[in-house]
N, C-alpha and C positions, 0 to 999 in steps of 0.2 A: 366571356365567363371562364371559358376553359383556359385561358392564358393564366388568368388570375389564380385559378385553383394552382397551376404547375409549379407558378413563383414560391408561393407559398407552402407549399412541401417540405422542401429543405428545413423552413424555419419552423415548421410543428414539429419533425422529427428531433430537431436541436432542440426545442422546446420538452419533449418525450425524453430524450435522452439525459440531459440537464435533471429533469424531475425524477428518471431512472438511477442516477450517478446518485446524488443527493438522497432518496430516498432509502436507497439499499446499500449504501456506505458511510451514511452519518445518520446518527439521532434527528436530525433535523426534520420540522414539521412541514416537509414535503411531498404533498401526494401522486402516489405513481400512475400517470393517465393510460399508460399502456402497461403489457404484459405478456410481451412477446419477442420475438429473435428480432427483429427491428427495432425495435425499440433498446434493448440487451445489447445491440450491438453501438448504438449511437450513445447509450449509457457508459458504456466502456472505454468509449474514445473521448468520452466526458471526465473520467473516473479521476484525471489528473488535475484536475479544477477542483473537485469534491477534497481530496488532498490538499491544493495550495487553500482552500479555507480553514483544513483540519490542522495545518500547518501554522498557519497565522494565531488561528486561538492558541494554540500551544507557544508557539512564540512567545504571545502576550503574556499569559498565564507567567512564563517565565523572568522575561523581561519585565513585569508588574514586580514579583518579590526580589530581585536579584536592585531594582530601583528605588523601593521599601525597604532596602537595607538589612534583607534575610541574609545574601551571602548565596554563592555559588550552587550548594548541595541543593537548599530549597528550590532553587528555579530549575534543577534539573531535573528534581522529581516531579515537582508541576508542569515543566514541557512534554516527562515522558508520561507523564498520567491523563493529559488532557486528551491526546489522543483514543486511547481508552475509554477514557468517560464518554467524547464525540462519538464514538462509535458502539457504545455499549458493550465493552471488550470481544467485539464480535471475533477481529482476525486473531487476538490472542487466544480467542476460544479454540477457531480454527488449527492453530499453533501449535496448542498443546494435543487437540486431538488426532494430527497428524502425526508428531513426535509417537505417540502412543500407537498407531497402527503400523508406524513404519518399523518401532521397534518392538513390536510384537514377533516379528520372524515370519509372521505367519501367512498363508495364502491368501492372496487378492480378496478372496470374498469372505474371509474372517476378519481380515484389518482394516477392510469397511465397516465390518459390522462394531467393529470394535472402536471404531471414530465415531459411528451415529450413535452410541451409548454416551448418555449425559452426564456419568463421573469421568473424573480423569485422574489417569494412574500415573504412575513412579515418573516412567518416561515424558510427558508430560508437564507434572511436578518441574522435574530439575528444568526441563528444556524452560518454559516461561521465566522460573527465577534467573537462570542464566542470561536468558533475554535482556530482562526490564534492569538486571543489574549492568548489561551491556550497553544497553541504551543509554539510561544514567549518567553510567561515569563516564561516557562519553560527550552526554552531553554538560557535565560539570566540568570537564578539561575545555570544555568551547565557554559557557559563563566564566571561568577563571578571568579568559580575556575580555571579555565586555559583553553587556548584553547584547551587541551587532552581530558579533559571534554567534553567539546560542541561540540567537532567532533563525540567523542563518542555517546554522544547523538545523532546528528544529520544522523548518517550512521544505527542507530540502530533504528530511527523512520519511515526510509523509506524503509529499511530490513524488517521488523515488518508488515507493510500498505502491502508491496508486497506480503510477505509468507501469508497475509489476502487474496488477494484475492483467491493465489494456494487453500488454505481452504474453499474458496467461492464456487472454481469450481466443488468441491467435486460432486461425481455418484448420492449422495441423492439430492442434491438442484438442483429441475427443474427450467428453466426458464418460466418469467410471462408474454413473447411474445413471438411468434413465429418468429420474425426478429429483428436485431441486433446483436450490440458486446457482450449483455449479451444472447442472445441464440446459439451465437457460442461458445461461451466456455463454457456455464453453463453444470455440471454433465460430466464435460468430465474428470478430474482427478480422477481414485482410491481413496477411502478412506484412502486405507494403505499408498501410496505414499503420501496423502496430510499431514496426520499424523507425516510421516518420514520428509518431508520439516518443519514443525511446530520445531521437534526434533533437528532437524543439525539446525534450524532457532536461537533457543536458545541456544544449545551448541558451536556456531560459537559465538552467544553474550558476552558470558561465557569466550572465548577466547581471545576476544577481550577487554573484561575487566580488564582480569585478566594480561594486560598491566600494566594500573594501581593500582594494586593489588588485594587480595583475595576478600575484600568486596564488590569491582567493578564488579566480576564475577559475584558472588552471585543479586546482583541487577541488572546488563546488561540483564541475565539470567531472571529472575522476571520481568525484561519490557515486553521483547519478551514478554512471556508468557500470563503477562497481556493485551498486544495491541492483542495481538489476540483471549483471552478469551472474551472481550468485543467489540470488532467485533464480534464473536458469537454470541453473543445476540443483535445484531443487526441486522443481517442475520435471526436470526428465527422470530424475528419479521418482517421483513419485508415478512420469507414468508410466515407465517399466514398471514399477513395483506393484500398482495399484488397477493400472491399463486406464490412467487419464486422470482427471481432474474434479473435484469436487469442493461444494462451499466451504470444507474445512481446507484443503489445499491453498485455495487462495486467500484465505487468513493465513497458512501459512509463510506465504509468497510473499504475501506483502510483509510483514512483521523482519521475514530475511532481509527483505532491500530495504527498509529501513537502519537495520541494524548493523546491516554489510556499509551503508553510505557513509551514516555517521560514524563508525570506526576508520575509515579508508578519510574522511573528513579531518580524521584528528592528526593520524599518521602522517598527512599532507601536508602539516603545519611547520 
């Protein structure tokens, strides 16, 4: 009996973590069986699965009207919208409310408080428009070429934002509150694990590229890489500026490495 309980371990935690991914990163009607740093933590190393789903519908979305015979613009506003909808614009919420505390000027414990406030100001404002118009017509310069293109794009910017956060969760990055969804998963993922998701994150891109040929890998591979190098540096600013990481952070994070990929995506062409 006790052999059988041991086997079995690994696959309820994958089971927890799957249901933890899914449930706290997509709309999807999936119940969270646990609610804890183990669970948080196998959720996290899941977070890039939850993504290549969030991926896919957005693809679809796109590739449906670009095949319907809308034309470029349409499918690129339904790739960059769908992700949004999937997620109940959670990380754009995050996005903007970080914009908003970072450029506040103001000390650590006012531009918290000024993130956990439910409007969002100037800083904000521009940051999101500039976003979702970044997104866009990047992803319109990938539909121009076919819709293989702007799938690809589109599954590899929300792959990218997700394996951002797994990297967010990493052992060094504490959290900047003691309550919330950024201090239950904060520091909960190994470094070497977040490492290795970063690794299979761009070598899965590579794969997926190399669909549409050698150069495509080469540049799929180079998104990745870049959506979450510059996430990075987002993250370490925030946690000097903030002293660590919070659930708007990593709506931040991820929203960067999408944004950083698909541009580095275009530029590659």
């Amino acid at each position: 009996m006790r052999a059988v309980t041991t086997s079995r371990t690994p696959a309820r935690t994958r089971a927890d973590g799957l249901r933890f991914a899914f449930g706290t990163l997509t709309v999807l009607p999936v119940r969270i069986g646990r609610w804890d740093r183990r669970a948080a933590r196998a959720g996290m190393l899941c977070a890039p699965l939850a993504g290549l789903v969030v991926g896919l519908a957005a693809a679809a979305a796109g590739a449906a009207l670009l095949l319907a015979g809308a034309g470029a613009a349409p499918a690129a506003v339904a790739a960059a919208a769908a992700p949004a909808v999937l997620t109940r614009g959670l990380h754009l919420d995050g996005l903007a409310d970080t914009a908003d505390g970072l450029g506040s000027g103001k000390p650590a414990e006012d531009a918290l408080a000024i993130m956990k406030q439910s409007d969002i100001g100037p800083f904000g404002v521009i940051t999101l428009l500039l976003v979702l118009l970044g997104q866009a017509a990047a992803l319109y310069e990938l539909y121009e070429e076919g819709w293989a293109h702007g799938a690809l794009g589109a599954v590899l910017a929300a792959v990218a934002a997700r394996a951002a956060l797994t990297c967010a969760s990493r052992a060094s990055v504490p959290a900047a509150r003691p309550e919330g969804l950024g201090a239950v998963v904060a520091a909960t993922v190994p470094a070497g694990a977040a490492g290795a998701v970063a690794v299979v994150a761009a070598g899965a891109a590579a794969g997926a590229g190399l669909l549409l040929g050698r150069s495509e890998a080469l540049s799929a591979a180079l998104a990745v890489l870049a959506g979450l190098g510059a996430a990075e540096l987002l993250l370490r600013r925030c946690v000097r500026r903030l002293g660590g990481v919070t659930g708007d952070v990593f709506g931040a994070v991820a929203e960067t490495a999408a944004t950083a990929a698909l541009v580095v995506l275009v530029l590659g062409r």
